[in-house]
C-alpha positions as CSV (number, residue, x, y, z in Angstrom):
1,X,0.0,0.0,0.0
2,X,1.1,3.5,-1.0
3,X,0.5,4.9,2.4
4,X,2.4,1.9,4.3
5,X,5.3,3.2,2.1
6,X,5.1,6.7,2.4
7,X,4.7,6.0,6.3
8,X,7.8,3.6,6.1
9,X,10.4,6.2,4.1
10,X,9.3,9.3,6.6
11,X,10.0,7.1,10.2
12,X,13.2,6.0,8.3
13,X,14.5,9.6,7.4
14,X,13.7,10.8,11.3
15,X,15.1,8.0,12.7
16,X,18.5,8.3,10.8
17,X,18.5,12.2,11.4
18,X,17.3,12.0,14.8
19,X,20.2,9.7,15.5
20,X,22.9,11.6,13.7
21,X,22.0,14.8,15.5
22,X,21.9,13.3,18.5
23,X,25.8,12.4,17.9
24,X,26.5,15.5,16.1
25,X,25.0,18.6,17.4
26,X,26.3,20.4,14.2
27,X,23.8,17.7,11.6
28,X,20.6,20.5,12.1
29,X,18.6,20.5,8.8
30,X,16.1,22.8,8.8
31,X,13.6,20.5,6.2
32,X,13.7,17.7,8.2
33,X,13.2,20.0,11.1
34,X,9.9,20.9,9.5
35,X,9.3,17.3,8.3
36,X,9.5,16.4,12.3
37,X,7.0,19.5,13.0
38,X,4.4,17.8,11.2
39,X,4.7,14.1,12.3
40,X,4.3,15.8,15.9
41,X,1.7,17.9,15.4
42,X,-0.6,15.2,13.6
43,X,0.2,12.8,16.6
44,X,-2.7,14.8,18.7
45,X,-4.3,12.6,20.7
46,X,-2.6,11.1,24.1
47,X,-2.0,7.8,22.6
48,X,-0.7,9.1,19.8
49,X,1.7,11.5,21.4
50,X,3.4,8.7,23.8
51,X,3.9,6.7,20.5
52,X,5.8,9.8,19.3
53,X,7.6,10.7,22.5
54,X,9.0,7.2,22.9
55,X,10.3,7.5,19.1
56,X,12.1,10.7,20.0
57,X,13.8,9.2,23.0
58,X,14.6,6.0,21.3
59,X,14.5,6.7,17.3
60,X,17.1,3.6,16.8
61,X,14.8,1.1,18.6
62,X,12.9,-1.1,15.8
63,X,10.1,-1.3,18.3
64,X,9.6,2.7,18.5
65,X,10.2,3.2,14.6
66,X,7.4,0.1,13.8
67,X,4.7,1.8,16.1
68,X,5.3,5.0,14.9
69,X,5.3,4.1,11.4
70,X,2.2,2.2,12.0
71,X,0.3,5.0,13.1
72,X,1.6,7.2,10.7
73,X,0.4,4.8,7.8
74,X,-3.2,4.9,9.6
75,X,-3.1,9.0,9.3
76,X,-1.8,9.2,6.1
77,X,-4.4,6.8,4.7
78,X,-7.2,8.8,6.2
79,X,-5.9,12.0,5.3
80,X,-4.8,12.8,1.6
81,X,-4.1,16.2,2.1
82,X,-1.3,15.5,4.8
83,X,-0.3,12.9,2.3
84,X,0.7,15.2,0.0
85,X,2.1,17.5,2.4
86,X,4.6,14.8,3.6
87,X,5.8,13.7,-0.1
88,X,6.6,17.7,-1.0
89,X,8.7,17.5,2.3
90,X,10.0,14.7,1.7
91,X,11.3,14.7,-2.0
92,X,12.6,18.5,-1.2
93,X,14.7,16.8,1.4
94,X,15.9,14.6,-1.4
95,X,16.3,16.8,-4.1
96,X,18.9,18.6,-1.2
97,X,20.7,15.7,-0.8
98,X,21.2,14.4,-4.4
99,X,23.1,18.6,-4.3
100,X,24.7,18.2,-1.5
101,X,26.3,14.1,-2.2
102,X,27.4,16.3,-5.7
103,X,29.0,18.9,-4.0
104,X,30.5,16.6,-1.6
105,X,31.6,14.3,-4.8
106,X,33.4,17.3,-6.4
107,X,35.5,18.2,-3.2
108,X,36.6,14.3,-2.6
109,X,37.9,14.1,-6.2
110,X,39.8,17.0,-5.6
111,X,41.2,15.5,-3.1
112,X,42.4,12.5,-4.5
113,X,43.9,13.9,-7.4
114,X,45.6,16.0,-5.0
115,X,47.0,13.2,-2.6
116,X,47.9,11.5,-5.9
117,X,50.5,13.9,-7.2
118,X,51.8,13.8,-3.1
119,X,52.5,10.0,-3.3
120,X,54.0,10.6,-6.9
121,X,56.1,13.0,-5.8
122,X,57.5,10.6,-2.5
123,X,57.9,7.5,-4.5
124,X,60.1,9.6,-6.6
125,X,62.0,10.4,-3.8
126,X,62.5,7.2,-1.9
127,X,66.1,5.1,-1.8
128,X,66.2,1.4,-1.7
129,X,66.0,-0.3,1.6
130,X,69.4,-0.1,3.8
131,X,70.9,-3.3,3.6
132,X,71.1,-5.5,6.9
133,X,67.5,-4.1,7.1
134,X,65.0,-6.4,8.9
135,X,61.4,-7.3,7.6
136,X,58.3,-6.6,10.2
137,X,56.8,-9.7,11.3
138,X,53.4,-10.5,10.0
139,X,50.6,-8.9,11.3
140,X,48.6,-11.0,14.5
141,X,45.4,-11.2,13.6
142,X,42.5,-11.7,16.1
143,X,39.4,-14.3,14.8
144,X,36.4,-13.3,16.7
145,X,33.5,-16.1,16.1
146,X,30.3,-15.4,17.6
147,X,26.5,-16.2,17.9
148,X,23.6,-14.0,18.9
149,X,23.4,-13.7,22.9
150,X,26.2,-16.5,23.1
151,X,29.5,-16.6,24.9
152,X,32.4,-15.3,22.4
153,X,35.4,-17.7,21.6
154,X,38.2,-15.9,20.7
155,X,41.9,-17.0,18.7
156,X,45.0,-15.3,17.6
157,X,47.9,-16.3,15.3
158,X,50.0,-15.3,13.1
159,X,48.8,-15.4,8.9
160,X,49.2,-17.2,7.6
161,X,46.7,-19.1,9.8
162,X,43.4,-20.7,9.7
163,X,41.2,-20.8,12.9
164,X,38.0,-22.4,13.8
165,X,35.7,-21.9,16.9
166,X,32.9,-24.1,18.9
167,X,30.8,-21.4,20.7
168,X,28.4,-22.7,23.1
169,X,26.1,-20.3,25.7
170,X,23.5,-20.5,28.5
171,X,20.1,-19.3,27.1
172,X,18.4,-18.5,30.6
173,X,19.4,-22.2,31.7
174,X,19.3,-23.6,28.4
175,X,23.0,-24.7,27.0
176,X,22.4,-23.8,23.0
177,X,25.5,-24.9,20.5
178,X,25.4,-24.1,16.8
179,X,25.7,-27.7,15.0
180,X,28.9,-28.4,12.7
181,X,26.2,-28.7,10.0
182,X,23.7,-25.6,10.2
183,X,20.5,-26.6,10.9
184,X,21.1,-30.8,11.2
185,X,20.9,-32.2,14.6
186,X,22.3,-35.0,14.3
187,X,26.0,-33.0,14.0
188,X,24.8,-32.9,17.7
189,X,25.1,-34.8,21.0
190,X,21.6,-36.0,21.4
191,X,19.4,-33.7,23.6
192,X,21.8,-30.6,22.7
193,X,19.1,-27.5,22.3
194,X,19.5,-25.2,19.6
195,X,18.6,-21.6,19.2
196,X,16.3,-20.8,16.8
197,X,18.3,-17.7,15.7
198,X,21.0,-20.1,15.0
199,X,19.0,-22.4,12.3
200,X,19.2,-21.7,8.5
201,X,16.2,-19.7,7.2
202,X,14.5,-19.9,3.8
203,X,16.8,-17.6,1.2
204,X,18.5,-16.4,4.5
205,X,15.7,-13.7,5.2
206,X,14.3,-12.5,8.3
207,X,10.3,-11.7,8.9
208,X,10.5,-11.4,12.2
209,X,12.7,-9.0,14.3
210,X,15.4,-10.8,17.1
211,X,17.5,-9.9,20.1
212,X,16.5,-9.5,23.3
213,X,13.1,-8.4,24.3
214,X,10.6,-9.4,27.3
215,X,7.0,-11.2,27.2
216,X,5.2,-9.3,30.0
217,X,8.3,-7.4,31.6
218,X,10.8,-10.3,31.8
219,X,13.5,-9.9,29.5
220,X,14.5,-13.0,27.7
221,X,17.7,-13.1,25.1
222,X,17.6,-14.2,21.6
223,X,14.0,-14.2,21.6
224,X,11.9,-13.1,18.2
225,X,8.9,-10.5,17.8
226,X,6.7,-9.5,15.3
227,X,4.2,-6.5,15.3
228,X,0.4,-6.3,15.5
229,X,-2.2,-4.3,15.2
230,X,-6.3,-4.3,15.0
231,X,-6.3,-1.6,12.8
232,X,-4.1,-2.5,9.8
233,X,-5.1,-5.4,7.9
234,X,-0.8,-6.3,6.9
235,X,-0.1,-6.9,10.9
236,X,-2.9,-9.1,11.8
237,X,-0.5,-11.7,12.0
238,X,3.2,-12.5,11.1
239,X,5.0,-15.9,10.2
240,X,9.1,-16.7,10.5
241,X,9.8,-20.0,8.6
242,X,13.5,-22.2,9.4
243,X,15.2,-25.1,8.1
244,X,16.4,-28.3,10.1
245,X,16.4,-31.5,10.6
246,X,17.1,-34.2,13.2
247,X,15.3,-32.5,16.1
248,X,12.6,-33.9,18.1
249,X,11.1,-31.0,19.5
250,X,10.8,-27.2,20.3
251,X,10.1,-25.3,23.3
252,X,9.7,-21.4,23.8
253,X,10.4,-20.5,27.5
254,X,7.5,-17.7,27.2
255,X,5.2,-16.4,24.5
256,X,2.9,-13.2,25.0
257,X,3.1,-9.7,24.4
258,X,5.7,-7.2,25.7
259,X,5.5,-4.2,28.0
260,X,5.1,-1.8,25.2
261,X,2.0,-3.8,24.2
262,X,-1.6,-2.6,24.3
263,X,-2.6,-4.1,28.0
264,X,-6.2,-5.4,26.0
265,X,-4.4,-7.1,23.4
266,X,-4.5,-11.3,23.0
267,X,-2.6,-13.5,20.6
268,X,-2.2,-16.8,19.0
269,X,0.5,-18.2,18.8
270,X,1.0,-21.5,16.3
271,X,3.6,-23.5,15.4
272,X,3.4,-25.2,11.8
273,X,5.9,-28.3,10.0
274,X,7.0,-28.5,6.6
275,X,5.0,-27.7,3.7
276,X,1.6,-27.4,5.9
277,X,-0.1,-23.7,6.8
278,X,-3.2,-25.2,7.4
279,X,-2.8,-27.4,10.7
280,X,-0.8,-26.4,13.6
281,X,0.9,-28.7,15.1
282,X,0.9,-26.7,18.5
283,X,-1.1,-23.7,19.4
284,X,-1.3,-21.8,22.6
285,X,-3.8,-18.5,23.0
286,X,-2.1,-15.8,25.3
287,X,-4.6,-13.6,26.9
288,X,-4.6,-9.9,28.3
289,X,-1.5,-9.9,31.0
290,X,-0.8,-13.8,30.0
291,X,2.8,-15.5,29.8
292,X,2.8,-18.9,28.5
293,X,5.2,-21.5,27.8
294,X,5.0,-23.4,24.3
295,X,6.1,-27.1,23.9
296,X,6.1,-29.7,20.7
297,X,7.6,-33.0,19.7
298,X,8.4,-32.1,16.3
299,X,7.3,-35.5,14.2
300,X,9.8,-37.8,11.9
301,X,10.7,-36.2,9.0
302,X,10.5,-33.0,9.7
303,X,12.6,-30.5,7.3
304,X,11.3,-27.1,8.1
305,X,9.3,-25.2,10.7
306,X,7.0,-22.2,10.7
307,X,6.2,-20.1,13.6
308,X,2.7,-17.9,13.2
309,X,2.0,-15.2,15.6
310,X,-1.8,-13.9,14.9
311,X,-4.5,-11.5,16.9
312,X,-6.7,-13.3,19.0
313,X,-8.6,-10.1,19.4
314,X,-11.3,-8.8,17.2
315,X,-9.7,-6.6,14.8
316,X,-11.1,-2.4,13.9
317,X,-11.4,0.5,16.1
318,X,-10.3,0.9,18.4
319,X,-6.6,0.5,17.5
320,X,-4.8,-1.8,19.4
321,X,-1.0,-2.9,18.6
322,X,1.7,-4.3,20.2
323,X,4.5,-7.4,19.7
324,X,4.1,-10.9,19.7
325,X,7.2,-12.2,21.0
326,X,8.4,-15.7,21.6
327,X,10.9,-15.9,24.4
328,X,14.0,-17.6,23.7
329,X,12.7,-20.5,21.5
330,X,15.1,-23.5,20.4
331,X,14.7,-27.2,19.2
332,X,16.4,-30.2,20.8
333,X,18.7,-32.3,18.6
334,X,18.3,-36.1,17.7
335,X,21.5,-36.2,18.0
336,X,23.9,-39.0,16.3
């Protein structure tokens, strides 16, 4: 949708320029000042305005930028007047930058042609090496291997070198190791649980968003989220797929909605194997204020999963939105 885009490219300007002027007191641009302006001023009401506030105080936090971008999508589409007025902002603001990387692009060749005559004019001078004259030692090199919320194994040497690392964490009491062969349990020692950040995922993209994050106030690491809302008919639910194979089952230590979340808000949440979107193999509803686990044996044969996150509340006005997250989930391995 037209607005969902014109929402998306507006949050993503502020966000950026909010950041850098955060960091650089000197990055003041007077368009995107004004662009700013009228976000504010057409977040009126007092739900509105703490989706807005919150993005200010935290405009690099994916959470902040997908509620406000949400909202925004819901006032554009109502409004086409203040749809055109956000477009004429926003392509003056790119207009001024297509001038400005130019201008930028002129001084920077300058430059090199510059630092190019400088290193001609060196080389030109420079003797041979003194004789007797030592070589440096090769460079150390440090290999840093690591995996989402794990421990970090570290290795130095000097190159030429090749180095290889076995990281293994403690996921909230859950030891979590990243097979030899992504995604195959039975690389594993039988019963070894695997993040699913960790797994291979279906041309290696990402649908849902994944860190650390909380279901009901308690934080849980590499956990994944997805928003929702009853009032846009493109987050009514949200669906992450992964490949694997040789595991018997996944657990989620908690699935629900976060503190951010609107307190009336329930979800689905469904689990799904191999080809089928049709029959869950397990799904748990999580109420207003709920925290659930979620448990499955995964069946013989299994080569993919898919997990679903969906409202469980009637969808309309009001608006309600908020994230779906499941709290560190992982699959056991079959092992070998």
């Amino acid at each position: 949708m037209a607005d969902n885009e014109l929402s998306k490219s507006v949050v993503s300007v502020l966000s950026h320029y909010l950041v850098r002027k955060s960091t650089a007191p000197g990055a003041y641009n007077a368009p995107l000042e004004n662009l700013l302006g009228q976000v504010e001023g057409r977040m009126s009401d007092v739900f509105m305005a703490e989706v807005f506030a919150r993005f200010i105080d935290r405009p690099a936090s994916p959470v902040e930028i997908d509620a406000l971008r949400l909202y925004l999508a819901r006032e554009i589409a109502h409004d086409t007047d203040f749809e055109q007025q956000l477009r004429s902002t926003l392509v003056g603001q790119k207009v001024s930058s297509v001038k400005n990387r130019k201008r930028v692009g002129r001084v920077l060749a300058a430059i090199s042609v510059l630092a190019a005559l400088i290193a001609d004019f060196i080389l030109g001078r420079t003797t041979a090496p003194e004789a007797g004259a030592v070589a440096a030692p090769a460079p150390t090199v440090t290999v840093v291997q690591t995996v989402p919320g794990s421990a970090v194994a570290t290795a130095s040497s000097t190159l030429p070198s090749s180095t290889s690392a076995t990281t293994t964490s403690v996921e909230a009491g859950v030891g979590s190791a990243t097979p030899g062969i992504p995604g195959d349990g039975s690389s594993l020692t039988k019963g070894t649980p695997v993040l699913l950040v960790n797994l291979p995922r279906p041309n290696n993209d990402w649908d849902f968003q994944y860190g650390d994050h909380d279901v009901q106030l308690t934080q849980f690491t590499n956990s994944l989220w997805n928003a929702l809302a009853t009032c846009n008919s493109s987050s009514y639910r949200g669906e992450q797929q992964f490949r694997l194979k040789n595991f018997t089952r996944f657990e989620a230590k908690a699935v629900g909605t976060d503190g951010t979340a609107d307190p009336r808000l329930a979800v689905k949440f469904e689990l799904f194997v191999n080809d089928d979107d049709v029959n869950a193999k397990q799904t748990v509803v999580a109420n207003p204020g709920e925290t659930k686990p979620f448990a499955v044996d995964l069946p013989p044969g299994t080569f993919a999963v898919k997990i679903r996150s969906s409202l469980a509340t009637a969808s309309g006005q009001p608006c309600r939105s908020g994230n779906a997250v499941w709290g560190s989930p992982y699959v056991i391995a079959a092992g070998h």
